[in-house]
C-alpha positions as CSV (number, residue, x, y, z in Angstrom):
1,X,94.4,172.3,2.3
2,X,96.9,170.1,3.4
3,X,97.8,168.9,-0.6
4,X,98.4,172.5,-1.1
5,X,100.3,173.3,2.1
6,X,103.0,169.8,0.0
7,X,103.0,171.6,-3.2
8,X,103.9,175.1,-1.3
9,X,106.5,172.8,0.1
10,X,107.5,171.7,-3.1
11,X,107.8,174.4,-4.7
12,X,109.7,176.7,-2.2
13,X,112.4,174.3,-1.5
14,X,112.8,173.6,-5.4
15,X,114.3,170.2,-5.3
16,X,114.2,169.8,-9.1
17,X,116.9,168.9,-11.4
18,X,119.2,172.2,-11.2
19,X,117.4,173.8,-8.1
20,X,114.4,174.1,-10.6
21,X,110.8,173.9,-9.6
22,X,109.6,170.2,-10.3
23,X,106.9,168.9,-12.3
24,X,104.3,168.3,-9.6
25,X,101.1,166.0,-10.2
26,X,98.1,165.5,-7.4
27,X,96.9,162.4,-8.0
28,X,92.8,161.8,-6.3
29,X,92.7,158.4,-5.0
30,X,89.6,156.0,-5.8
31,X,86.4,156.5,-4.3
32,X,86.0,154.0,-1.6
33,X,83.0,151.4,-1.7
34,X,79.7,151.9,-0.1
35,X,80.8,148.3,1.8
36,X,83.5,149.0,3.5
37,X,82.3,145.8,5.4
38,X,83.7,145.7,9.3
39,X,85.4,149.4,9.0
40,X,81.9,150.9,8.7
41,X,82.5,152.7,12.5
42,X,85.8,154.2,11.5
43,X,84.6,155.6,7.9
44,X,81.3,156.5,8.9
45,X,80.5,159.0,5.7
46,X,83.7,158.6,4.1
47,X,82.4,156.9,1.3
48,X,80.0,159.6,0.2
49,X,82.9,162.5,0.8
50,X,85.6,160.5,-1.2
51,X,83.3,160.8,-4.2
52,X,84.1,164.2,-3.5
53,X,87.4,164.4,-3.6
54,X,88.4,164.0,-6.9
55,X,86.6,167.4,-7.7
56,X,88.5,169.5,-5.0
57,X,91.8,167.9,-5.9
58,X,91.4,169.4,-9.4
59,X,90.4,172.2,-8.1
60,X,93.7,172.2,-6.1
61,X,95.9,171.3,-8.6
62,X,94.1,174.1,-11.1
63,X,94.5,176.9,-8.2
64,X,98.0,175.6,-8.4
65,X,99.4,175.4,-11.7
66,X,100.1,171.9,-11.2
67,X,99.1,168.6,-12.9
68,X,96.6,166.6,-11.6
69,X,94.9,162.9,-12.3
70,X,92.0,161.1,-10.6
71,X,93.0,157.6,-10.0
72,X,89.0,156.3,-10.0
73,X,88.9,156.9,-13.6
74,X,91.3,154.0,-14.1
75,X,91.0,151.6,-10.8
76,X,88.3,150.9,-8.3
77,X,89.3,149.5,-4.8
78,X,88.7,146.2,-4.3
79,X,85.7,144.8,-2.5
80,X,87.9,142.4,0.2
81,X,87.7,145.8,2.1
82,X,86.0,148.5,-0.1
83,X,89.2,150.7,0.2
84,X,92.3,148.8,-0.8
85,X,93.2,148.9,-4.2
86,X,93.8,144.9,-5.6
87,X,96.5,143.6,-7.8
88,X,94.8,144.7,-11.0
89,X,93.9,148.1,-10.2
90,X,97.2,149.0,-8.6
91,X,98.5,147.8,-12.0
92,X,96.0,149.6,-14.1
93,X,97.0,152.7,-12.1
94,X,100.9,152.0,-12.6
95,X,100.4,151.7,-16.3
96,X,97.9,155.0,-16.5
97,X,100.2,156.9,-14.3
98,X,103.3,156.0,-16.3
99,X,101.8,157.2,-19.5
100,X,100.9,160.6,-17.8
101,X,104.0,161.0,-16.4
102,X,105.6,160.2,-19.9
103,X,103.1,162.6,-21.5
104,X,104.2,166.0,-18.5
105,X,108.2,165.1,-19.9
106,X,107.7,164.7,-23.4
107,X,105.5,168.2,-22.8
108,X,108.4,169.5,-20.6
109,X,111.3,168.8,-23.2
110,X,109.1,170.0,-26.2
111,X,107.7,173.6,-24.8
């Protein structure tokens, strides 16, 4: 609820190029690791919920009208901590986002 309650916010305030509505992309984190090693106490269940969040994001973003991309297709968090994401995936990420992003303007300028 709360990603919706941003893109409401977003939207309203239309802080776009021109006043204009922005392109607007939810982006699902990574599912974190089952070892999550010493935060175990702190994310008690959050492991088994975060493979859920993907899902509802989407579902979000749908509702919406907005774009939407689930990070876990592309990086995994790293196992130091089971919910950090490492040099590699942060770069895989970067690289996969940039394309998307590329991909909504080139969709934008072309409708």
């Amino acid at each position: 609820m709360g990603i919706g309650c941003l893109v409401y916010d977003i939207k309203e305030l239309a802080s776009g190029p021109r006043g204009s509505v922005p392109e607007i992309m939810i982006v699902a984190p990574p599912p974190i690791l089952d070892d999550i090693r010493e935060w175990h106490s702190i994310f008690a269940g959050a492991s088994e919920k975060s493979h859920k969040l993907a899902l509802e994001f989407e579902i979000i973003a749908d509702s919406l009208e907005v774009h939407f991309f689930d990070a876990g297709t592309v990086a995994r968090c790293d196992p130091a901590d089971g919910f950090h994401l490492g040099a590699e995936a942060h770069r895989s990420l970067g690289t996969a986002l940039a394309q998307e992003v590329e991909a909504i303007g080139w969709t934008r300028e072309h409708a």
